[in-house]
C-alpha positions as a Python dict, from the first residue, in 0.01 Angstrom:
ca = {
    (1, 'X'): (0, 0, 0),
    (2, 'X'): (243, -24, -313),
    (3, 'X'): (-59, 35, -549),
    (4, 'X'): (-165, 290, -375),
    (5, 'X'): (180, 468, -325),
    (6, 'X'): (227, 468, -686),
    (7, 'X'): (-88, 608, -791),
    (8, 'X'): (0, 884, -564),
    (9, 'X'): (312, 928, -722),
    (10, 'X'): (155, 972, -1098),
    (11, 'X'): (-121, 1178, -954),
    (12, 'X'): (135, 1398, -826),
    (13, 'X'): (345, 1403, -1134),
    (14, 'X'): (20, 1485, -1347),
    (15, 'X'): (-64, 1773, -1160),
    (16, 'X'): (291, 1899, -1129),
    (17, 'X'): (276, 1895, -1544),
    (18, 'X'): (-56, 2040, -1540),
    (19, 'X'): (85, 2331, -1330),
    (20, 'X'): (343, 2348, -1566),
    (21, 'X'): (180, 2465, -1882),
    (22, 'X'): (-184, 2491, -1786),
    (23, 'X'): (-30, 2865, -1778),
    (24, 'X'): (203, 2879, -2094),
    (25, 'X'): (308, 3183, -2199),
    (26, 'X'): (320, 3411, -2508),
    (27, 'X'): (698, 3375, -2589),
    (28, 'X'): (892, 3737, -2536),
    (29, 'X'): (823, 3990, -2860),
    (30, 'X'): (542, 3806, -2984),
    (31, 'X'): (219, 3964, -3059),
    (32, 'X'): (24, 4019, -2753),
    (33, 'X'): (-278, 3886, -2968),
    (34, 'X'): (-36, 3521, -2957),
    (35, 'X'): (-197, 3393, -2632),
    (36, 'X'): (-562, 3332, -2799),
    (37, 'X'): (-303, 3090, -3051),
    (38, 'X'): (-176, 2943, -2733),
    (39, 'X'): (-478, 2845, -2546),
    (40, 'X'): (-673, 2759, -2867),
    (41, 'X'): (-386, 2482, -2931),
    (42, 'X'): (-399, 2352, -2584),
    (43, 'X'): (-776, 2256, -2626),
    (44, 'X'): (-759, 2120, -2949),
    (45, 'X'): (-557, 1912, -2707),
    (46, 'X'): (-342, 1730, -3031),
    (47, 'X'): (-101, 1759, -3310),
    (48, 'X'): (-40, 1518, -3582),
    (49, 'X'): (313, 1542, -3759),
    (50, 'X'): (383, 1366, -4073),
    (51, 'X'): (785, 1354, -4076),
    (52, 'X'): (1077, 1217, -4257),
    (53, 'X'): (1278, 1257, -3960),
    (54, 'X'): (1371, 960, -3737),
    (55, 'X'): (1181, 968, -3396),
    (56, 'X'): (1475, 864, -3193),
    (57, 'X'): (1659, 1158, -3320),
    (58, 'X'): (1400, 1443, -3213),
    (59, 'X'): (1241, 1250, -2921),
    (60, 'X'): (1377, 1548, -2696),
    (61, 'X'): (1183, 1801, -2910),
    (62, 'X'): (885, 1627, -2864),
    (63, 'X'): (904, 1569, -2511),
    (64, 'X'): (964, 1924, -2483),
    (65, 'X'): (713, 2115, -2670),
    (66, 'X'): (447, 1844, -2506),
    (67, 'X'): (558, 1982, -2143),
    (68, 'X'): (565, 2350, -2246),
    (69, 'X'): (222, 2326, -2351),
    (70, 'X'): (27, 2012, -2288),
    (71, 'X'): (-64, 1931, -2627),
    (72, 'X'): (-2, 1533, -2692),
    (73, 'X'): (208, 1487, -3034),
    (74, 'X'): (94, 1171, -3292),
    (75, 'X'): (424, 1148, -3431),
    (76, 'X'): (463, 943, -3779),
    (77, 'X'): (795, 880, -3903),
    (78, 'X'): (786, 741, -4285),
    (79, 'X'): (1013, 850, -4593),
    (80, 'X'): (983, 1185, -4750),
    (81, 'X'): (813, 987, -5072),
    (82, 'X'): (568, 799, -4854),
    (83, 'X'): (520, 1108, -4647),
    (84, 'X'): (425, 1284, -4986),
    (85, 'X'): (208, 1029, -5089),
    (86, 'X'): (-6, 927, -4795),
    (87, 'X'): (-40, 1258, -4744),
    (88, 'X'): (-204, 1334, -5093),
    (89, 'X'): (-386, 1027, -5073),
    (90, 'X'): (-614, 1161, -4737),
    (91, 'X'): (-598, 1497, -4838),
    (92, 'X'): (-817, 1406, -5173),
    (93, 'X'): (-1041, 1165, -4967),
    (94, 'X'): (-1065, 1413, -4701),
    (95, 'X'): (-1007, 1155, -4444),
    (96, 'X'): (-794, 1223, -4126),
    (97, 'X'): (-435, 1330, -4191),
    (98, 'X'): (-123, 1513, -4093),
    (99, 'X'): (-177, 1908, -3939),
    (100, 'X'): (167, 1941, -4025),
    (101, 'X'): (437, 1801, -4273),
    (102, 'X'): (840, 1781, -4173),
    (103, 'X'): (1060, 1651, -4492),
    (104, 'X'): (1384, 1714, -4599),
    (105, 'X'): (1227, 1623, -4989),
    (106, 'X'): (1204, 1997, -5005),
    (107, 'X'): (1099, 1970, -5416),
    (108, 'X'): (771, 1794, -5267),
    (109, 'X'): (669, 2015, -4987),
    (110, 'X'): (695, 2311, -5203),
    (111, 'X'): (492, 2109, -5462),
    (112, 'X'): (272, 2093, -5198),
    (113, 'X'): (230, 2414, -5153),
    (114, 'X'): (204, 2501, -5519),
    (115, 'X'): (-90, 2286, -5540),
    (116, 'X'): (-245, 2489, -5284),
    (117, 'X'): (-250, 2258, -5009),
    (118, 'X'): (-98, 2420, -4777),
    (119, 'X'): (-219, 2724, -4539),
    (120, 'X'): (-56, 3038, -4515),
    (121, 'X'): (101, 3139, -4113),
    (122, 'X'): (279, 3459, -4050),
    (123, 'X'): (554, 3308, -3820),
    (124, 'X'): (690, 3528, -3538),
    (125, 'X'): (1007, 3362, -3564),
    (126, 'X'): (1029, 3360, -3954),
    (127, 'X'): (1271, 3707, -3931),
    (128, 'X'): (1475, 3470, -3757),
    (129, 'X'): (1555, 3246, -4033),
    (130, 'X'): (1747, 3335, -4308),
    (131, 'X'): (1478, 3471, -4635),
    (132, 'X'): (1609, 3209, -4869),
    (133, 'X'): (1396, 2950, -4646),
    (134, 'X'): (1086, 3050, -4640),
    (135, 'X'): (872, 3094, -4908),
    (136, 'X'): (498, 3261, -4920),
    (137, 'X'): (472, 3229, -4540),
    (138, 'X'): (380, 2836, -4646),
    (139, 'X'): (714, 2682, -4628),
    (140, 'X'): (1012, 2718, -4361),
    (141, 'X'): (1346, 2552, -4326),
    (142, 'X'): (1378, 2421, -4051),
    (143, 'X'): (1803, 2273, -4045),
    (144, 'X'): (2067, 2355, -4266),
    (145, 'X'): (2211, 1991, -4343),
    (146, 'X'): (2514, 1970, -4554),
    (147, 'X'): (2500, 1636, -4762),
    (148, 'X'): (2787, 1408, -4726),
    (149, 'X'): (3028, 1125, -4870),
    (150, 'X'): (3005, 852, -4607),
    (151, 'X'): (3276, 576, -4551),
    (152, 'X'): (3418, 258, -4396),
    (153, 'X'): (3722, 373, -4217),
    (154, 'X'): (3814, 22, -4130),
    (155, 'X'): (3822, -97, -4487),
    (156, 'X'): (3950, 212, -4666),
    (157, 'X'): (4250, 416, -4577),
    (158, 'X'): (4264, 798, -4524),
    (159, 'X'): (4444, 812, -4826),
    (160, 'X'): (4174, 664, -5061),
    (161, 'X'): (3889, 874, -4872),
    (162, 'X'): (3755, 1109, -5176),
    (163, 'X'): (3734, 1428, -5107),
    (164, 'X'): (3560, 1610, -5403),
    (165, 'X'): (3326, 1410, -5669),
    (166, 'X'): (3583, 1428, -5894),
    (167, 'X'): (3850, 1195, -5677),
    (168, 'X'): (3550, 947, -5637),
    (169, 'X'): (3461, 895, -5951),
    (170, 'X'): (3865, 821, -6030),
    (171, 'X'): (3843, 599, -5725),
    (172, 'X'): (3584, 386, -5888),
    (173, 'X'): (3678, 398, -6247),
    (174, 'X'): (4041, 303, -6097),
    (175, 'X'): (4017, 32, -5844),
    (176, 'X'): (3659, -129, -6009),
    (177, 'X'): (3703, -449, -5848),
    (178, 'X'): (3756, -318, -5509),
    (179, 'X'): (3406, -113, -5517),
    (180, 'X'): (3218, -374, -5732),
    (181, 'X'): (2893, -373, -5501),
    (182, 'X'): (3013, -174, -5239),
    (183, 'X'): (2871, 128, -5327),
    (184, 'X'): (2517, 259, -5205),
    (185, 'X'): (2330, 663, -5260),
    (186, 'X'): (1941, 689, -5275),
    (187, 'X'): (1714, 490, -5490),
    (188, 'X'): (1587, 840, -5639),
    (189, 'X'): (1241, 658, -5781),
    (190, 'X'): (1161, 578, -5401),
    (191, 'X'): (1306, 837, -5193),
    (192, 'X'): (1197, 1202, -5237),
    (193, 'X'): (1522, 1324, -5080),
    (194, 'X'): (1752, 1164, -5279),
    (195, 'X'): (1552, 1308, -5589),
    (196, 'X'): (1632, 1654, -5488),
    (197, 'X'): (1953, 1558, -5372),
    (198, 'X'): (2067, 1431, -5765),
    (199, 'X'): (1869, 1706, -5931),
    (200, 'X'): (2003, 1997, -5700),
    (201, 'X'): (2384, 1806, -5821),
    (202, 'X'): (2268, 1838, -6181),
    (203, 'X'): (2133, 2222, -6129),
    (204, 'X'): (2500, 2306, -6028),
    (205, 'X'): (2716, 2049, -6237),
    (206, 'X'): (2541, 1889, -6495),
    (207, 'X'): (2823, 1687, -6665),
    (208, 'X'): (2968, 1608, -6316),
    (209, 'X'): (2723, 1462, -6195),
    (210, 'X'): (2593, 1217, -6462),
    (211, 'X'): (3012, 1079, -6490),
    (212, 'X'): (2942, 1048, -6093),
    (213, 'X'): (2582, 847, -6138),
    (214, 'X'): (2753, 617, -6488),
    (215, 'X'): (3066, 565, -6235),
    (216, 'X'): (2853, 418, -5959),
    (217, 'X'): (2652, 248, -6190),
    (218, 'X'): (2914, 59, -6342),
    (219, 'X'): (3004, -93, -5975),
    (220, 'X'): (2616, -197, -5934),
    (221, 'X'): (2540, 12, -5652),
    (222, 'X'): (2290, -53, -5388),
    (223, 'X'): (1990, 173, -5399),
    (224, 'X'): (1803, 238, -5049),
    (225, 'X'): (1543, 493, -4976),
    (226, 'X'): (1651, 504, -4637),
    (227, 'X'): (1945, 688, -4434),
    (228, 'X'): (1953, 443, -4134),
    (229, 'X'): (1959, 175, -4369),
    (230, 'X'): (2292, 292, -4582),
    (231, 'X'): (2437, 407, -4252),
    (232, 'X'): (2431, 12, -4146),
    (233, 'X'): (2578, -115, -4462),
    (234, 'X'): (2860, 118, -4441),
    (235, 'X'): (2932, 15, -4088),
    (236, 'X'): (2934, -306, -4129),
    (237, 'X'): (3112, -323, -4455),
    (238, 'X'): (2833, -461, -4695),
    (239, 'X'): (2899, -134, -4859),
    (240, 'X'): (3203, 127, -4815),
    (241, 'X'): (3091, 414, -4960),
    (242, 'X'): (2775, 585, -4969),
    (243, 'X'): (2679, 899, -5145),
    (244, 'X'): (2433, 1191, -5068),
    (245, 'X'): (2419, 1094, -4716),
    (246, 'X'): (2267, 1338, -4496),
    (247, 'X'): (2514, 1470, -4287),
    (248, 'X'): (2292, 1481, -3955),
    (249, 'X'): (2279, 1136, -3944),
    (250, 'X'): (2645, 1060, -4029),
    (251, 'X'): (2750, 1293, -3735),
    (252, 'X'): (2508, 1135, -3480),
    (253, 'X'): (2621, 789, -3635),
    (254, 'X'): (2987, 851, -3623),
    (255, 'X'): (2991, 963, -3277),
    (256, 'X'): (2887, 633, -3181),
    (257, 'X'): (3017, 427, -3406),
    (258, 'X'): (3391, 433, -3504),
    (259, 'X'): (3338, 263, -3810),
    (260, 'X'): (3193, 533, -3995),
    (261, 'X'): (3379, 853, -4125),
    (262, 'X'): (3246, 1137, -4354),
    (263, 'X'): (3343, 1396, -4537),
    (264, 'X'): (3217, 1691, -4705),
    (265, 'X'): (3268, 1746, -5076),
    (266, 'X'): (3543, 2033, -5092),
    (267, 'X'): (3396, 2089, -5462),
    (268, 'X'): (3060, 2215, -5283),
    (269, 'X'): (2832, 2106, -5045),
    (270, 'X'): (2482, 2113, -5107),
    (271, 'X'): (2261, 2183, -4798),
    (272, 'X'): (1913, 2064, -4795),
    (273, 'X'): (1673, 2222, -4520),
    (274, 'X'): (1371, 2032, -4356),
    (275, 'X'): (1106, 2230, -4489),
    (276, 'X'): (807, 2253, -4227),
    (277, 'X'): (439, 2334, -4389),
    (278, 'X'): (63, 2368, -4256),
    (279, 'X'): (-181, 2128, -4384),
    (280, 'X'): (-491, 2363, -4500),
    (281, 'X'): (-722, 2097, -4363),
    (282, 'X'): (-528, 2087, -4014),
    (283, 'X'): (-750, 1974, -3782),
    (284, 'X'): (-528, 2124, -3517),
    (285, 'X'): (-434, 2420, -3691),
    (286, 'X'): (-307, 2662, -3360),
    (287, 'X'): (-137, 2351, -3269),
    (288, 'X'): (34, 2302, -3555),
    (289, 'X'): (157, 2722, -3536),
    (290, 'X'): (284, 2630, -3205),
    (291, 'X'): (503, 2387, -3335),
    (292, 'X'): (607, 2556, -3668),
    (293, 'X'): (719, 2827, -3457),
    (294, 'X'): (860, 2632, -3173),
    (295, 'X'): (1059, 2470, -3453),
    (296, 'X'): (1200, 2800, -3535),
    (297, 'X'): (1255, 2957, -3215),
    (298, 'X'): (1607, 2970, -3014),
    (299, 'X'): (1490, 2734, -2789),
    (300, 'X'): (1375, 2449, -3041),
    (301, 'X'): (1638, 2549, -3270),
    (302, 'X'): (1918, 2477, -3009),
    (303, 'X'): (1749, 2156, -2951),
    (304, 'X'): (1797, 2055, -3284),
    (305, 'X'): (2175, 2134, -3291),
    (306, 'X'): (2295, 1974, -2964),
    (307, 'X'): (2027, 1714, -2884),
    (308, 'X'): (1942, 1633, -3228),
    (309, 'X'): (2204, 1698, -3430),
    (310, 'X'): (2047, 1790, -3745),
    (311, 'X'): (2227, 2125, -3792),
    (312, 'X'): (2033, 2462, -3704),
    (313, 'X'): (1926, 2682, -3931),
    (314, 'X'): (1927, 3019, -3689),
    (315, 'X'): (2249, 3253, -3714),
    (316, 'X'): (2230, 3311, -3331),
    (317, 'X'): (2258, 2935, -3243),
    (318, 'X'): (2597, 2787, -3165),
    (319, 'X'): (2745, 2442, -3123),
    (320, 'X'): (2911, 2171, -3331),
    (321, 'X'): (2632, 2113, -3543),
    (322, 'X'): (2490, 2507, -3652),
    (323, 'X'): (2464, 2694, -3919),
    (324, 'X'): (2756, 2923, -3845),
    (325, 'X'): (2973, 2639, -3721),
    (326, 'X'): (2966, 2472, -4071),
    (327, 'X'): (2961, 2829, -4234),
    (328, 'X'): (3335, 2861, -4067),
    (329, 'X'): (3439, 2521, -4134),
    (330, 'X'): (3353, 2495, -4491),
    (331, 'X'): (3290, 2861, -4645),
    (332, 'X'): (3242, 2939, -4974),
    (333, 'X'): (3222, 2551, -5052),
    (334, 'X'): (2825, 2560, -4910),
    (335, 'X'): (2559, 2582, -5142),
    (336, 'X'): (2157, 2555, -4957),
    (337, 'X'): (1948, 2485, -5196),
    (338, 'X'): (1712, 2768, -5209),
    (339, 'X'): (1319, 2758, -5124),
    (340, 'X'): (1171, 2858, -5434),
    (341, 'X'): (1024, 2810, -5793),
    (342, 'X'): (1343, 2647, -5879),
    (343, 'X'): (1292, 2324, -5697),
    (344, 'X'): (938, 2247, -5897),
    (345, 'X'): (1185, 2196, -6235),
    (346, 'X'): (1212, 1867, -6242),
    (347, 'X'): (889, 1751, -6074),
    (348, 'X'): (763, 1886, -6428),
    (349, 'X'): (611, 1533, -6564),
    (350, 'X'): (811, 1533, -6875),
    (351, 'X'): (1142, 1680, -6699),
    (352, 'X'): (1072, 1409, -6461),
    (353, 'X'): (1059, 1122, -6647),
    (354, 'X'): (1327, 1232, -6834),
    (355, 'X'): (1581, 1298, -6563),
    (356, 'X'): (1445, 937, -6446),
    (357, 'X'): (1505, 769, -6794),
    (358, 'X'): (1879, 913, -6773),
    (359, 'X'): (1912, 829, -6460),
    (360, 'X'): (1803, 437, -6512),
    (361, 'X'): (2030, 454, -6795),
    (362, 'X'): (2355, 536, -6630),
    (363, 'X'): (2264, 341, -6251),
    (364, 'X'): (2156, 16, -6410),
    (365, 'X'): (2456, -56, -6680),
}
């Protein structure tokens, strides 16, 4: 009688979620032309995303575009370099791969969509973002994530905390025995992020930056290629600093844990986007417009600021973690790093391996 009680139960709950977005919608102002989009996606029935986000911190977007319009999401989480590669791997042995790609390693998805790779989509929502993400209707930002120094407030006072790249590097060139190991930023040969990160720092402060990079490297830093993974050394005090964090994931992480503290460079603050592309050989391709737009839209985009916490890129979205909320807490300090020709500069082979020579150079002394 249990069984059969139950089975009842998810019957009912099916239909219920059938009835729920068997009859989606064309969003308000979109074309009228938009529903043939909707109900092509919903029998292609799938969407694979590629993503260098962590699941557990966009679970509710998932959950929610899959109920508005019954499409079931493969969702792969993997590092933007990984991403990048796998991706390029498929693509040349045409083999199954992502409809769409989700990285904050904005140098490679435009690369990406320099090599022609990626399809063109005239976004409803795009007039919604600001221009300076989005490029060639192939590439849209997504978040507007400022990059942070991250910290061990139990082992360093709020006296010591640096607040501009300038005190750090005096930090570390003053107290070197304190910081000896304790350090940790992006191992920029394995994490695509962290590569735009350092050569986005040495775009708008060249001699800055390399100091900063000799005056970690003279501690012997630790070099991750993932977020989570310098977020745990901090909080447990394996390392007390950490450089180039994304600040997403030190807010979420802070709220929780009271370990960590961050701050935000008062020299600047870059801001990296998630840049969200179309795969030309989508095999879901209406599904994968869904998403880019549902990504975009007020509803997705206030998902991201107060469920996920990865910082919204729309003007009209508010909350602790938006756009205009870090536009009035840090002004003219910002700088988001643009969607356009300049982030290909150093992916340039011989610009490349030169910025990675230096780089070696001054990390491994």
């Amino acid at each position: 009688m249990n069984i059969l009680k139950t089975g009842l139960c998810v019957l009912a709950s099916a239909c219920a979620f059938l009835a729920g977005t068997v009859h989606a919608q064309a969003p308000p102002g979109y074309p009228a032309a938009y529903q043939s989009v909707i109900d092509d996606a919903r029998k292609e029935g799938k969407l694979i995303i590629y993503a260098a986000t962590d699941t557990s911190l966009i679970r509710s977007l998932l959950k929610d575009f899959e109920a508005m319009y019954g499409i079931k999401i493969e969702y792969n989480d993997m590092n933007s370099t990984e991403l990048y590669n796998r991706y390029i791997s498929e693509n040349a042995a045409s083999s199954m791969s992502a409809d769409v790609l989700w990285s904050s390693a904005m140098d490679l998805q435009l690369k990406l969509v320099n090599d022609g790779l990626m399809a063109s989509y005239a976004s409803p929502e795009a007039s919604s973002i600001p221009q300076w993400a989005q490029y060639q209707q192939q590439a849209f930002g997504t978040t507007y994530e400022p990059l942070a120094i991250v910290y061990n407030k139990r082992l360093i006072s709020p006296g010591e905390v640096p607040q501009t790249r300038a005190a750090l590097i005096n930090l570390l060139q003053t107290q070197p025995a304190k910081y000896k190991g304790k350090i940790t930023t992006y191992d920029i040969e394995k994490a695509g992020v962290g590569f735009n990160a350092l050569t986005q720092d040495a775009r708008v402060n060249p001699q800055m930056t390399w100091q900063l990079v000799e005056a970690m490297g003279a501690t012997g830093p630790k070099l991750l290629s993932s977020t989570g993974a310098m977020m745990e050394r901090i909080s447990s005090g394996e390392n007390l600093i950490g450089y180039n964090i994304l600040g997403s994931y030190a807010f979420s992480r802070a709220k929780k844990d009271p370990t960590i503290g961050y701050v935000y460079p008062k020299d600047y603050t870059l801001v990296v986007s998630r840049l969200v592309t179309i795969s030309k050989k989508a095999k879901h391709p209406n599904a994968a417009k869904l998403w880019v737009d549902y990504l975009l839209s007020k509803r997705g985009q206030t998902l991201i600021a107060n469920q996920a916490n990865l910082f919204s890129i729309r003007s009209d979205v508010d909350g602790e973690t938006s756009m205009v909320a870090l536009q009035q807490q840090l002004g003219d300090s910002l700088k988001p790093i643009p969607i356009g020709a300049g982030l290909l500069v150093y992916l340039d082979q011989a610009k490349r391996l030169e910025f990675m020579k230096r780089w070696q150079q001054a990390i491994k002394r």
